[in-house]
DOLUMFI-66048 format. One record per atom (N, C-alpha, C): atom name; residue number from 1; x, y, z. Coordinates in steps of 0.2 Angstrom, whole numbers, plus 5000, padded with zeros to 4 digits. Layout:
REM DOLUMFI-66048
NODE   atom    nr      u      v      w
NODE     CA   NUM      X      Y      Z
...
REM end
This chain:
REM DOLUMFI-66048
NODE   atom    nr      u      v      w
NODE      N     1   4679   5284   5530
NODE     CA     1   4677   5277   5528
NODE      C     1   4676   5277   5520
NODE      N     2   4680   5272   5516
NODE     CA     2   4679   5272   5509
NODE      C     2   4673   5264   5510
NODE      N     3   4669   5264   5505
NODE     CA     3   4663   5259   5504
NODE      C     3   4665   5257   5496
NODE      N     4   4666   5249   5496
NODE     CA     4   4668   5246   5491
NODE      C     4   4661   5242   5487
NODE      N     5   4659   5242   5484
NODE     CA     5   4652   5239   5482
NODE      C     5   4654   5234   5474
NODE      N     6   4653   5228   5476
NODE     CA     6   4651   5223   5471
NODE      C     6   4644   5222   5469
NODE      N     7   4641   5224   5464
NODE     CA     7   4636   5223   5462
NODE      C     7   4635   5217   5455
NODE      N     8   4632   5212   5461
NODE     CA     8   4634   5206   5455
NODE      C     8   4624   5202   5455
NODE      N     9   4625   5199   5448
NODE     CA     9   4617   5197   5446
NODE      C     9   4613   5194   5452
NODE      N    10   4614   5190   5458
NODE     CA    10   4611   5191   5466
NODE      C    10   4613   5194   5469
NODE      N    11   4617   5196   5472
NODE     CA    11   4618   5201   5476
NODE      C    11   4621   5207   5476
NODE      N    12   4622   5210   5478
NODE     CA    12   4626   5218   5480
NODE      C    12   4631   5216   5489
NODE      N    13   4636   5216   5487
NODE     CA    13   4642   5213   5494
NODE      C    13   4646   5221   5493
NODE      N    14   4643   5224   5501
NODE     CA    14   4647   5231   5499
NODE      C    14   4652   5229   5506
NODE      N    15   4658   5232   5507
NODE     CA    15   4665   5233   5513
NODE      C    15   4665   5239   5513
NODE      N    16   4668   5239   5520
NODE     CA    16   4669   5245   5522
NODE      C    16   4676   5247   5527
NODE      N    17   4681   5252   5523
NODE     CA    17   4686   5252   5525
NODE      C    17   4688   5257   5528
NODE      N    18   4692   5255   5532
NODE     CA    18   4696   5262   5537
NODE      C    18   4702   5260   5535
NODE      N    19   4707   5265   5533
NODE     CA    19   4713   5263   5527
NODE      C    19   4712   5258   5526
NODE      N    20   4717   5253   5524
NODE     CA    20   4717   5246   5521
NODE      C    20   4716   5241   5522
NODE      N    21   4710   5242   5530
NODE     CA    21   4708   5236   5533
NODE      C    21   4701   5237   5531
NODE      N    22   4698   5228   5530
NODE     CA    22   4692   5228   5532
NODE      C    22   4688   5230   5538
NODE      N    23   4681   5234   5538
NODE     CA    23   4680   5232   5545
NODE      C    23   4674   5232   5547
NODE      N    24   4670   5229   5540
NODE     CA    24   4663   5227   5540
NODE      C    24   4661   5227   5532
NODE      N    25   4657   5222   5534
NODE     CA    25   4653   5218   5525
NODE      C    25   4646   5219   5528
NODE      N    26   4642   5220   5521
NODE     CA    26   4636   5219   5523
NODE      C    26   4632   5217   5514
NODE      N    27   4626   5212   5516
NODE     CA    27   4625   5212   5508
NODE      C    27   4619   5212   5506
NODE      N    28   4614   5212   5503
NODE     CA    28   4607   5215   5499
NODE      C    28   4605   5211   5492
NODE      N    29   4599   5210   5491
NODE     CA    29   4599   5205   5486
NODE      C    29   4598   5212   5478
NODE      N    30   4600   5209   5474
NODE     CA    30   4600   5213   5468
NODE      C    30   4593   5215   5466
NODE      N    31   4592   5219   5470
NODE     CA    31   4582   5220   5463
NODE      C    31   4582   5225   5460
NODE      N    32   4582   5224   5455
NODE     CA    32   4582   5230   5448
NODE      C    32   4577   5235   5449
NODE      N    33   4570   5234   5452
NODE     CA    33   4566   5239   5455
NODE      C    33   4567   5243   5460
NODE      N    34   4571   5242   5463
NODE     CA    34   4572   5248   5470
NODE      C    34   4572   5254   5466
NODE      N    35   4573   5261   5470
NODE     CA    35   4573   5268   5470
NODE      C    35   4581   5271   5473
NODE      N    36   4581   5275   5469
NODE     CA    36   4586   5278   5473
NODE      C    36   4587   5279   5480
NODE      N    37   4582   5281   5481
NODE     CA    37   4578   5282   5488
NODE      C    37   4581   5275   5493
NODE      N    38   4578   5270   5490
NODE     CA    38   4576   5266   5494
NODE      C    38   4584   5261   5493
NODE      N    39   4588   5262   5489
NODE     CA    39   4597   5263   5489
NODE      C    39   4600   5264   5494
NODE      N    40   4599   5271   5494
NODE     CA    40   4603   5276   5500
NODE      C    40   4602   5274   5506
NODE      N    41   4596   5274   5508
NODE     CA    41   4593   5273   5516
NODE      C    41   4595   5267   5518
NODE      N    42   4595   5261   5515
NODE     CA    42   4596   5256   5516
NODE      C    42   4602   5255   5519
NODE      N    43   4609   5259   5514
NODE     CA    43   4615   5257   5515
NODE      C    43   4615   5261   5520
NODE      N    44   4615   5268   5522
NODE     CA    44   4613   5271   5528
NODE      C    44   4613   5270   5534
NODE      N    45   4607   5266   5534
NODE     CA    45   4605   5262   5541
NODE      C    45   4609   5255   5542
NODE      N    46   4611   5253   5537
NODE     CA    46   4614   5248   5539
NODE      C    46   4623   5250   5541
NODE      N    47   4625   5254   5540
NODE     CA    47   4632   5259   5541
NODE      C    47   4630   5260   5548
NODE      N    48   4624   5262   5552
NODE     CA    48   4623   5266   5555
NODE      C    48   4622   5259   5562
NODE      N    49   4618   5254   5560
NODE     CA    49   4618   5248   5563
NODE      C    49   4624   5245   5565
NODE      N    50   4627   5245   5561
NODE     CA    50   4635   5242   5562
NODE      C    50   4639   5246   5566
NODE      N    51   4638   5251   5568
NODE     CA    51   4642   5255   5573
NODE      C    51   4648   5261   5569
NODE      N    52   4645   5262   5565
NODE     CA    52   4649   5268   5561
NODE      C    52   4644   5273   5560
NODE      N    53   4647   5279   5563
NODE     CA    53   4644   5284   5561
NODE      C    53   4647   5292   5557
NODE      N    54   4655   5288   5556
NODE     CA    54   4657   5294   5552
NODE      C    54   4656   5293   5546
NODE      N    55   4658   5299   5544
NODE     CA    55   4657   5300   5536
NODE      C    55   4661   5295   5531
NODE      N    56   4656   5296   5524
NODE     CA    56   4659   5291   5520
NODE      C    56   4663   5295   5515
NODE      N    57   4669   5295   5516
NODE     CA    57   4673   5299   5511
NODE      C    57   4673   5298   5503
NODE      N    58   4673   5290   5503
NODE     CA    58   4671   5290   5496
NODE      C    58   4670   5284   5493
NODE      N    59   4666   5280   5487
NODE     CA    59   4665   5274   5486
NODE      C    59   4665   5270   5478
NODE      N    60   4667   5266   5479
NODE     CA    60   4669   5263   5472
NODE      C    60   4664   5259   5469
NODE      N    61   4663   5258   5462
NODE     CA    61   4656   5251   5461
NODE      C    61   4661   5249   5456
NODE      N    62   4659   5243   5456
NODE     CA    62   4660   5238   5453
NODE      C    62   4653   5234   5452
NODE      N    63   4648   5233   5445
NODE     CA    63   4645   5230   5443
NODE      C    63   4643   5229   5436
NODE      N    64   4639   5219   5436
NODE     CA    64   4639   5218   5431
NODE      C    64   4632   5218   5429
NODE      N    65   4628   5223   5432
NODE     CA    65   4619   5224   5432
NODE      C    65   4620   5232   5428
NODE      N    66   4620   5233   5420
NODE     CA    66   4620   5239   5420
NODE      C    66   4610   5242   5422
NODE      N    67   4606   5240   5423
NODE     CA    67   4598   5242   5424
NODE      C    67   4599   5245   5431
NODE      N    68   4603   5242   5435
NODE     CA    68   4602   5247   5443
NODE      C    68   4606   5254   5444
NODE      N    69   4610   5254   5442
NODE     CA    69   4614   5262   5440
NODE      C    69   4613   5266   5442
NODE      N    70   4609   5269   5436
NODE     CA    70   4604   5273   5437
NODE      C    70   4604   5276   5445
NODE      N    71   4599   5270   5446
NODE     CA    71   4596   5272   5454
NODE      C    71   4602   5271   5460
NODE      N    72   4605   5267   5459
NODE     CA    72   4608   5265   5464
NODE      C    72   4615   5271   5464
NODE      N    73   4617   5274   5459
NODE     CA    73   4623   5280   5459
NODE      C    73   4620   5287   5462
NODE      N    74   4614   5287   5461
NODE     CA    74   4609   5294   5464
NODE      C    74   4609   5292   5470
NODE      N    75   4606   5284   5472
NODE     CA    75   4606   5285   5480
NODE      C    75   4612   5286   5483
NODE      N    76   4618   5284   5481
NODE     CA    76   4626   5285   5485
NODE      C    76   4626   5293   5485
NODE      N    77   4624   5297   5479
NODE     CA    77   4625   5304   5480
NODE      C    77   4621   5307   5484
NODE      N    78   4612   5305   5483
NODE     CA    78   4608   5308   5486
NODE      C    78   4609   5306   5496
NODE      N    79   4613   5300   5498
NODE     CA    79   4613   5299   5505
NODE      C    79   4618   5300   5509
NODE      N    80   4623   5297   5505
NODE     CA    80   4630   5298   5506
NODE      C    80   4635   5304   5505
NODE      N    81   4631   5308   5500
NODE     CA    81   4636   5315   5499
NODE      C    81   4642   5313   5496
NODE      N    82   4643   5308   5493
NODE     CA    82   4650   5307   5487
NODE      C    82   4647   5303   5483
NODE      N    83   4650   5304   5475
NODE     CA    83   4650   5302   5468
NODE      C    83   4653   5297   5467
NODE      N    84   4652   5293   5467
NODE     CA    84   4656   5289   5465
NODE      C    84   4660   5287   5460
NODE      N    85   4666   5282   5461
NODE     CA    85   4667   5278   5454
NODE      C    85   4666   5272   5452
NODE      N    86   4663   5272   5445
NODE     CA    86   4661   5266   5443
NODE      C    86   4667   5262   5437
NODE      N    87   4670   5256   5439
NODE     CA    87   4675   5255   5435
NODE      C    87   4672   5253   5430
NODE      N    88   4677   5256   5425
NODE     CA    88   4674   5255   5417
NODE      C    88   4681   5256   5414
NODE      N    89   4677   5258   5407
NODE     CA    89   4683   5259   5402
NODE      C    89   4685   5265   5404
NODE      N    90   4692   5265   5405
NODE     CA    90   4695   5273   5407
NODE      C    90   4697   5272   5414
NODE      N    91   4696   5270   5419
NODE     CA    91   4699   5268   5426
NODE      C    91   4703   5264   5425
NODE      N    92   4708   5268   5429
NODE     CA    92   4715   5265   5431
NODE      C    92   4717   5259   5435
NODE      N    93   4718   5253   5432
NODE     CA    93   4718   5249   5438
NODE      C    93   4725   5244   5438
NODE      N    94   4731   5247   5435
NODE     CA    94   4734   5242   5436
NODE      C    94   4737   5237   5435
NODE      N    95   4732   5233   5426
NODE     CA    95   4734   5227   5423
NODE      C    95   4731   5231   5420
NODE      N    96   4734   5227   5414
NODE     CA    96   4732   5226   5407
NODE      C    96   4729   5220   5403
NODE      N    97   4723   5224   5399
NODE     CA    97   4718   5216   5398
NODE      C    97   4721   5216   5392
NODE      N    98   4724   5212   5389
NODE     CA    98   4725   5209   5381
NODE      C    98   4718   5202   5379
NODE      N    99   4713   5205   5378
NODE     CA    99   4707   5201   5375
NODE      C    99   4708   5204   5371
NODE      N   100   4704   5200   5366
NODE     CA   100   4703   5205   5359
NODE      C   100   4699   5211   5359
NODE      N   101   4694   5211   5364
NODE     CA   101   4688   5218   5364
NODE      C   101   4687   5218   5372
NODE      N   102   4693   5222   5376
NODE     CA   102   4695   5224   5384
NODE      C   102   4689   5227   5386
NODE      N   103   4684   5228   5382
NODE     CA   103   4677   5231   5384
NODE      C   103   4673   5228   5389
NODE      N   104   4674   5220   5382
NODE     CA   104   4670   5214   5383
NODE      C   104   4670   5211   5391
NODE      N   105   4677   5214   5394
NODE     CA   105   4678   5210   5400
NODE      C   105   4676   5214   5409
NODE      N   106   4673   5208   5412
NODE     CA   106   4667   5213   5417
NODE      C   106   4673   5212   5423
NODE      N   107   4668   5220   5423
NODE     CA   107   4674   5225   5429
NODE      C   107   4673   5221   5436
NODE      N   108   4669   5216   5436
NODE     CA   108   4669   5209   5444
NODE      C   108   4678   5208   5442
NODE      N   109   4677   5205   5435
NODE     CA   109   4684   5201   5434
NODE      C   109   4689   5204   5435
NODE      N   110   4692   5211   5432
NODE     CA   110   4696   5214   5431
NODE      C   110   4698   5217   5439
NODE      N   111   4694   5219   5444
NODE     CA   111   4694   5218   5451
NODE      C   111   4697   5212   5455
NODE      N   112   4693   5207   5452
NODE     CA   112   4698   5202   5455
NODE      C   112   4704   5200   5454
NODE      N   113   4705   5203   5448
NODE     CA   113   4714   5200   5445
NODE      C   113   4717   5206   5447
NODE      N   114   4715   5212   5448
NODE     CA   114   4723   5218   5453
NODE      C   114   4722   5214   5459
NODE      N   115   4717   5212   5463
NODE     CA   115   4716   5210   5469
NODE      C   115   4720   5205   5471
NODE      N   116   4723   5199   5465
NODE     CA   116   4725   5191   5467
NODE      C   116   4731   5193   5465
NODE      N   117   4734   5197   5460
NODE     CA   117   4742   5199   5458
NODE      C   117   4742   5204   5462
NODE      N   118   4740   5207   5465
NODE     CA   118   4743   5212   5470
NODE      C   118   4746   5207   5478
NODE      N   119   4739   5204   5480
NODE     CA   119   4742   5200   5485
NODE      C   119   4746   5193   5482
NODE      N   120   4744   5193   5478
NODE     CA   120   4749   5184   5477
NODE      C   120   4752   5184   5472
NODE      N   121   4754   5192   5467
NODE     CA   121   4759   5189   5463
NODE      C   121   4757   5185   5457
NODE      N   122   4761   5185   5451
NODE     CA   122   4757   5183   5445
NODE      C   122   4765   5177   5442
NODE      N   123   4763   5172   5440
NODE     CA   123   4755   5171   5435
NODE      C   123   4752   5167   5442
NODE      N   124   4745   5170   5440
NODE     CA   124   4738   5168   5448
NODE      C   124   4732   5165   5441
NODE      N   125   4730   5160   5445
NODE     CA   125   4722   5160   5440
NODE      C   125   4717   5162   5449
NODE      N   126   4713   5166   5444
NODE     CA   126   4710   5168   5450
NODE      C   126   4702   5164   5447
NODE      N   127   4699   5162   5453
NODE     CA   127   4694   5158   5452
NODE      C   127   4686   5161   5456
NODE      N   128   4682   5164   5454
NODE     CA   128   4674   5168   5457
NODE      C   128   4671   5163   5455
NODE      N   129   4667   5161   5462
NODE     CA   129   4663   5156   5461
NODE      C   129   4654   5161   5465
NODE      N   130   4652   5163   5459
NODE     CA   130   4648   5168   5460
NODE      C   130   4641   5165   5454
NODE      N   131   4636   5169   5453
NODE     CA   131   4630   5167   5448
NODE      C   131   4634   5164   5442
NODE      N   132   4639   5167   5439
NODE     CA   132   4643   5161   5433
NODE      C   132   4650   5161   5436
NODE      N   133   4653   5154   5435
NODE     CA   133   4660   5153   5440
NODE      C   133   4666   5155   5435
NODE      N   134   4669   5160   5436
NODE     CA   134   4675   5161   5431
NODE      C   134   4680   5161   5433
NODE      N   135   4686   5158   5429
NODE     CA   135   4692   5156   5429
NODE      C   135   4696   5164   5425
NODE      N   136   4700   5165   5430
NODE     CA   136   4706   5172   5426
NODE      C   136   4712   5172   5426
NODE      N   137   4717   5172   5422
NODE     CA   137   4723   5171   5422
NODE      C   137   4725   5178   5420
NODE      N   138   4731   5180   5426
NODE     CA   138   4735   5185   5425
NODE      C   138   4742   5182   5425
NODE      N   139   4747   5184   5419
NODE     CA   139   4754   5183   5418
NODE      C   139   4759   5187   5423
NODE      N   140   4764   5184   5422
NODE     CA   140   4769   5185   5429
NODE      C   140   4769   5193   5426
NODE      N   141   4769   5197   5423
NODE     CA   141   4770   5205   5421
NODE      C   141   4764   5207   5424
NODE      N   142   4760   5204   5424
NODE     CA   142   4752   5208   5428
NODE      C   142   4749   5211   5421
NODE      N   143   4746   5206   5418
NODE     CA   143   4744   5204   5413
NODE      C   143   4736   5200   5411
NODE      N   144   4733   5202   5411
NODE     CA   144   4723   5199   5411
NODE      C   144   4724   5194   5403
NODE      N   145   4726   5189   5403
NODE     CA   145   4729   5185   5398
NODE      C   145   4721   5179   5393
NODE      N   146   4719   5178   5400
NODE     CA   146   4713   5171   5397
NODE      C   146   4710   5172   5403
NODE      N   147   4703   5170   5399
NODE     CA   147   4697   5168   5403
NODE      C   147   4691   5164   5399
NODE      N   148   4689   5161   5407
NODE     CA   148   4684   5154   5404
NODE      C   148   4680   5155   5409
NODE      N   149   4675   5154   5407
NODE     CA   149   4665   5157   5410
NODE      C   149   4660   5150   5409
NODE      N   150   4659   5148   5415
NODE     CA   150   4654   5142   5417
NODE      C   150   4649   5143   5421
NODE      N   151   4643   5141   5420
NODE     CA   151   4638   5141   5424
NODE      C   151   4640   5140   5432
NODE      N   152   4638   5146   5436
NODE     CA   152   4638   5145   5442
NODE      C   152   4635   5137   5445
NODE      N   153   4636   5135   5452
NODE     CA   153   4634   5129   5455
NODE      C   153   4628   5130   5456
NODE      N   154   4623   5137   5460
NODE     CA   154   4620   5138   5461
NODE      C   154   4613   5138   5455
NODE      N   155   4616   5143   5449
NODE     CA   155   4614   5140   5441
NODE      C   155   4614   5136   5439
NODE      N   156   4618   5130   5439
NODE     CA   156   4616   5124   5437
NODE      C   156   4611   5121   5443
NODE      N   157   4612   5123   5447
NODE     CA   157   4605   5116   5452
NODE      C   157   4600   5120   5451
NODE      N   158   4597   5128   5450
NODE     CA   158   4592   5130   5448
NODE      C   158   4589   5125   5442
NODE      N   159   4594   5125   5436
NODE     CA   159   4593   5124   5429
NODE      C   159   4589   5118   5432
NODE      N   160   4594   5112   5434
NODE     CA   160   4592   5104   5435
NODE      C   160   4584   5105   5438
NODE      N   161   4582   5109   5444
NODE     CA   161   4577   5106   5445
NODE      C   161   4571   5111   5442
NODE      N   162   4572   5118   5440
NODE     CA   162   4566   5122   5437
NODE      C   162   4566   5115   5429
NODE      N   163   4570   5113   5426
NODE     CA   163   4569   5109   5420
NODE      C   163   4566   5102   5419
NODE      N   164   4565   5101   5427
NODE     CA   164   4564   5094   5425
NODE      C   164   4557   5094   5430
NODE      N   165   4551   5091   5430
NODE     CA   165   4546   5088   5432
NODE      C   165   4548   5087   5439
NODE      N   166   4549   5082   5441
NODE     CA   166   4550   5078   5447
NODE      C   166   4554   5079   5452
NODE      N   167   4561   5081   5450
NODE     CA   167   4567   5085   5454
NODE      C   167   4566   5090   5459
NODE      N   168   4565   5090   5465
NODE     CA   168   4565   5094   5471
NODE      C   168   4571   5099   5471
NODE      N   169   4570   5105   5473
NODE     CA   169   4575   5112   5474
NODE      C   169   4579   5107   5481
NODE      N   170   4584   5107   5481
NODE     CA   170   4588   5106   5488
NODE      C   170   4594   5110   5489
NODE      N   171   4595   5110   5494
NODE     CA   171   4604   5112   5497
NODE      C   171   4608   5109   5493
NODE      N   172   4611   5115   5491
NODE     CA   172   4618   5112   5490
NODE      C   172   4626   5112   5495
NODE      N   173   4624   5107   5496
NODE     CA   173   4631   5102   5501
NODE      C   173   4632   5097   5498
NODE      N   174   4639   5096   5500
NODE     CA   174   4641   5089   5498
NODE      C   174   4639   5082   5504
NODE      N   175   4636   5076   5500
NODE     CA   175   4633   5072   5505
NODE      C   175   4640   5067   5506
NODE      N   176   4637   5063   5511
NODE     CA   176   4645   5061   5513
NODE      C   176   4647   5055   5510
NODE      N   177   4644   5051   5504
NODE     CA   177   4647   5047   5498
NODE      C   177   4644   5051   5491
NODE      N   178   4647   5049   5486
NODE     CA   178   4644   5050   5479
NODE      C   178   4641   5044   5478
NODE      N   179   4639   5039   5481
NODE     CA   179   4635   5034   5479
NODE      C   179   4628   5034   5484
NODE      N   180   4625   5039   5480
NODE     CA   180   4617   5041   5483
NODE      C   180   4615   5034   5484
NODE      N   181   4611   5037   5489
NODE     CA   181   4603   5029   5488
NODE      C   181   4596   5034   5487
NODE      N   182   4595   5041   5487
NODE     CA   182   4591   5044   5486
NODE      C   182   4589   5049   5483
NODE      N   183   4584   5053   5478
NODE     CA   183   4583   5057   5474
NODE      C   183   4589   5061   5477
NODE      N   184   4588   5065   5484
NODE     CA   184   4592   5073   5486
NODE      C   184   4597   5071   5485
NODE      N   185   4600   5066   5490
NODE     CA   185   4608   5064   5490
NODE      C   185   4612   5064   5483
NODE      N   186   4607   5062   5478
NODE     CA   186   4609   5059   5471
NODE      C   186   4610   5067   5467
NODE      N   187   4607   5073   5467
NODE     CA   187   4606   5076   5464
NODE      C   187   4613   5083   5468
NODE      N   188   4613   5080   5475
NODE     CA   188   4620   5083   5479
NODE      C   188   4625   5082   5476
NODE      N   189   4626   5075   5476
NODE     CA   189   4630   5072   5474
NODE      C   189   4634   5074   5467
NODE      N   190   4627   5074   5463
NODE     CA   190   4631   5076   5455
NODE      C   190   4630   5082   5454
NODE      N   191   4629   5089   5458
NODE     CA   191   4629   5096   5459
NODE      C   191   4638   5096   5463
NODE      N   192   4639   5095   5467
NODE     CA   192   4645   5095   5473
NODE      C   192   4652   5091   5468
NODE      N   193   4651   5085   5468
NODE     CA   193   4656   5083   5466
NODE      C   193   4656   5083   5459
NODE      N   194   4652   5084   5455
NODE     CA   194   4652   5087   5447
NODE      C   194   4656   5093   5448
NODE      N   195   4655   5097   5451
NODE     CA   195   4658   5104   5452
NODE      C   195   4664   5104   5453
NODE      N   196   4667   5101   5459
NODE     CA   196   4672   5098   5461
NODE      C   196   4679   5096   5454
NODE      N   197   4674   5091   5451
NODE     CA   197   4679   5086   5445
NODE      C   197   4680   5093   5438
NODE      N   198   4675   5098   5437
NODE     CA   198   4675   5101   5433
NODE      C   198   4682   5108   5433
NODE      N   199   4680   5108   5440
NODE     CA   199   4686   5114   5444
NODE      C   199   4693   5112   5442
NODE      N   200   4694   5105   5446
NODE     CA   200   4701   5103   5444
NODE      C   200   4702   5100   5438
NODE      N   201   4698   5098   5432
NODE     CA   201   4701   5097   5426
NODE      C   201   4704   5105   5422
NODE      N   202   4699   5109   5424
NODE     CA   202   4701   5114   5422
NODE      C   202   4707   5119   5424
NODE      N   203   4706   5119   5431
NODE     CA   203   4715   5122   5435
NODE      C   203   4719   5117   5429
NODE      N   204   4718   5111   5431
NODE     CA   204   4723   5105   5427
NODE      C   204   4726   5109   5418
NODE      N   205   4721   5108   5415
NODE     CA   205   4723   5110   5409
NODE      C   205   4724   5120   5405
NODE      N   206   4722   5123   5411
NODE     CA   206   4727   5129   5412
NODE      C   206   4733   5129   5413
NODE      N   207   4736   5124   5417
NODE     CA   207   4742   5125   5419
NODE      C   207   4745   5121   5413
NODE      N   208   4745   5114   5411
NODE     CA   208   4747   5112   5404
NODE      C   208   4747   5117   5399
NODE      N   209   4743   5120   5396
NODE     CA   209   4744   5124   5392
NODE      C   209   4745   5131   5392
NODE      N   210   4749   5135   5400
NODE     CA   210   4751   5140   5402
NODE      C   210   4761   5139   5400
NODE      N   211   4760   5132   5403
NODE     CA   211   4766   5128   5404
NODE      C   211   4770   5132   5407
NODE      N   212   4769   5133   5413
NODE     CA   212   4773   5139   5417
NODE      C   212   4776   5133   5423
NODE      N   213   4782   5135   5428
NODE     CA   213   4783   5132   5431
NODE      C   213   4782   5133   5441
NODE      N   214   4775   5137   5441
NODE     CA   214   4774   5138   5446
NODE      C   214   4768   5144   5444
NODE      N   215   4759   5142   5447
NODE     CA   215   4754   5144   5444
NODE      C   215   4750   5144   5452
NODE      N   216   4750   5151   5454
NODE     CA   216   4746   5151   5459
NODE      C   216   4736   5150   5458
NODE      N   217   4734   5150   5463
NODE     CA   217   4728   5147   5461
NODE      C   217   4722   5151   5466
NODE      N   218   4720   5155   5465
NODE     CA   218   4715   5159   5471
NODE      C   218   4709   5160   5471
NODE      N   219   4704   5157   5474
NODE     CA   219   4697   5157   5472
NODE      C   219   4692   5162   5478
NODE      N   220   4687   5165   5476
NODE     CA   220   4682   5168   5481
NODE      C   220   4677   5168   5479
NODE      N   221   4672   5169   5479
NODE     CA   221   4665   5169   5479
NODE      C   221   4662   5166   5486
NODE      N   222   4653   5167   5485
NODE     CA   222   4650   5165   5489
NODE      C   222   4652   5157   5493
NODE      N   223   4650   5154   5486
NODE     CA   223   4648   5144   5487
NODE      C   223   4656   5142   5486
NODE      N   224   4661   5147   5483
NODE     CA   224   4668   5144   5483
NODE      C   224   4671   5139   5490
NODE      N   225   4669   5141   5496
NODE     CA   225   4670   5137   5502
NODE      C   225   4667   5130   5502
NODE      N   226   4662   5129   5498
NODE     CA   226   4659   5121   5498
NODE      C   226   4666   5119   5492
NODE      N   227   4669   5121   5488
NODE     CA   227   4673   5116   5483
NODE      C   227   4680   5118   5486
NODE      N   228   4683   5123   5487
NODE     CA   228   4689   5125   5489
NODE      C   228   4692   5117   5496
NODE      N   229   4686   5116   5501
NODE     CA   229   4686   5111   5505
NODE      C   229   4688   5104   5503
NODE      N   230   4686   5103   5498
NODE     CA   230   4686   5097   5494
NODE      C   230   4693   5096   5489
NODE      N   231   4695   5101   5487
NODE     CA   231   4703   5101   5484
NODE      C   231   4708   5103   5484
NODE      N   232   4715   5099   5484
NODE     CA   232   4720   5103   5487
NODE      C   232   4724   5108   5481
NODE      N   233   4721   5108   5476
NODE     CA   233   4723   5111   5469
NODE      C   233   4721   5119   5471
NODE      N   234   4718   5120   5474
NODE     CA   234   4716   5129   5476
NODE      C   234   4723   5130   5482
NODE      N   235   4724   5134   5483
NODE     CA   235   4730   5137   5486
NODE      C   235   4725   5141   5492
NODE      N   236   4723   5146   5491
NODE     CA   236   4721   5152   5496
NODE      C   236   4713   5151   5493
NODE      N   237   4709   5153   5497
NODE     CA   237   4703   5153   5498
NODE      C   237   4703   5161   5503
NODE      N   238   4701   5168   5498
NODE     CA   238   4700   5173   5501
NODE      C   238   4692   5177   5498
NODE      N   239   4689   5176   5505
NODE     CA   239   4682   5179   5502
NODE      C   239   4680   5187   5501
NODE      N   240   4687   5191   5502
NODE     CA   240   4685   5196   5503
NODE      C   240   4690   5200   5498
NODE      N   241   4693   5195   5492
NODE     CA   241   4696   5196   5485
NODE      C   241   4696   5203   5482
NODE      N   242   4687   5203   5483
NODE     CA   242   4685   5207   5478
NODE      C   242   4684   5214   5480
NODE      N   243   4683   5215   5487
NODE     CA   243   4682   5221   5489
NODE      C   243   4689   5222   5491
NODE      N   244   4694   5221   5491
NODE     CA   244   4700   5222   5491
NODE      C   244   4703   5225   5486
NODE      N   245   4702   5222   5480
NODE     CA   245   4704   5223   5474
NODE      C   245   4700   5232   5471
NODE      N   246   4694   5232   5475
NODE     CA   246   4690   5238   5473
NODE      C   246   4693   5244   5476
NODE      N   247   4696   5242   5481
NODE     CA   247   4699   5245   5487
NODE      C   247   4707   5248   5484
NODE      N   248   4709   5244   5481
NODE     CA   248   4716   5244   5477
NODE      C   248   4715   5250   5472
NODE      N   249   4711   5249   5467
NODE     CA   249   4707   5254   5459
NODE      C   249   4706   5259   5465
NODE      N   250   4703   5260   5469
NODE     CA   250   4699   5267   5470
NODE      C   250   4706   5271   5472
NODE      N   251   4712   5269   5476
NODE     CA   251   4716   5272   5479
NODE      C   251   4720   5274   5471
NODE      N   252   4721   5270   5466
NODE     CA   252   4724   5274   5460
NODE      C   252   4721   5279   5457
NODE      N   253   4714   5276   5460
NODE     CA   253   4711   5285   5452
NODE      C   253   4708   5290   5459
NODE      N   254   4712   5289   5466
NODE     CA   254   4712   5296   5469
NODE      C   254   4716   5300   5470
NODE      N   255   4722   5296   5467
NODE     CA   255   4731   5301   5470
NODE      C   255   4730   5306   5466
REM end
């Protein structure tokens, strides 16, 4: 069994694969304060709950939290009995980032894009709707070409109501008009379909200024299901994008 691990600023989304297939997700929330200790046994028991008892051959990380590392690389050693790899500068994956500073760009994203050119071919904007929602454009040669970084859904509705006095913490759903009569509804409203209008102007003026004649369009994250519902500008709606993509990296840097 290979274990694929996204470590992203809430959560940690680990897969687990037998060859190429998924066949089990599990997830834990991000706390900088854990133990190594308390890393490994976790994932352990939770492999162990899932009805998997063989070994784990080997496991990929992908994160954008460098403070958990540390701890969280000793626990995969100390429980699981393999080292991991952590994608960085120097892993093989398959595209080419032409940014000005290939450094600069976080190894969630660089995941996602072998992951959306491999299954869907380029030019893809791939779209993570995650703690910040990013748009990534990969060129028809399988090329990391532009990106654009906006406040997550979740981060903007924390922002609105930690900021303001009066404003309630609520759900975010979409309510069934944009013409609230009430604080929640109201705050839904312009959370949901604010997010909504901001997605498609910007697919919209990607493809304008890409001026390509066919521009696929693939989004995953958490919350991406609440917007992906609401437009027909997303093509594919894959939530397991990422652990694929991790899954894709680790098989190149084991041949």
């Amino acid at each position: 069994m290979i274990l694929t691990v996204d470590i992203g600023n809430t959560n940690i989304t680990i897969g687990m694969f037998e060859g190429n297939k998924v066949v089990g997700t599990f997830r834990m929330t991000t706390n900088i304060v854990r133990t190594s200790d308390e890393y490994g046994i976790f994932i352990k028991d939770v492999i162990r709950a899932k009805g998997f008892d063989g070994d784990v051959e080997g496991v990929i990380i992908s994160s954008v939290v460098p403070k958990i590392m540390y701890s969280f690389e000793n626990g995969i050693i100390k429980y699981l009995n393999t080292k991991p790899i952590c994608v960085g500068v120097g892993t093989k994956t398959g595209i080419r980032i032409e940014a000005r500073n290939p450094s600069e760009v976080g190894a969630d994203r660089i995941v996602d894009a072998v992951a959306a050119y491999d299954l869907y071919g380029g030019p893809v904007l791939v779209i993570d709707f995650g703690t910040a929602t990013t748009f990534d454009v990969v060129s028809e040669e399988g090329a990391f070409i532009a990106a654009i970084t906006c406040p997550g859904i979740k981060l903007a509705a924390n922002a609105l109501w930690s900021g303001t006095a009066k404003l309630p913490e609520v759900e975010i759903k979409k309510p069934s008009s944009i013409l609230a009569k009430d604080t929640i509804t109201s705050m839904q409203a312009g959370l949901v379909y604010g997010y909504i209008g901001q997605t498609e102007y910007i697919i919209k003026k990607v493809k304008e200024e890409l001026d390509v004649e066919e521009l696929r369009i693939v989004a995953t994250g958490g919350l991406g299901k609440i917007i992906v519902d609401e437009t027909d500008l997303i093509d594919v709606y894959d939530p397991d994008l990422t652990l694929y993509g991790l899954k894709l990296i680790y098989d190149k840097n084991k041949r």
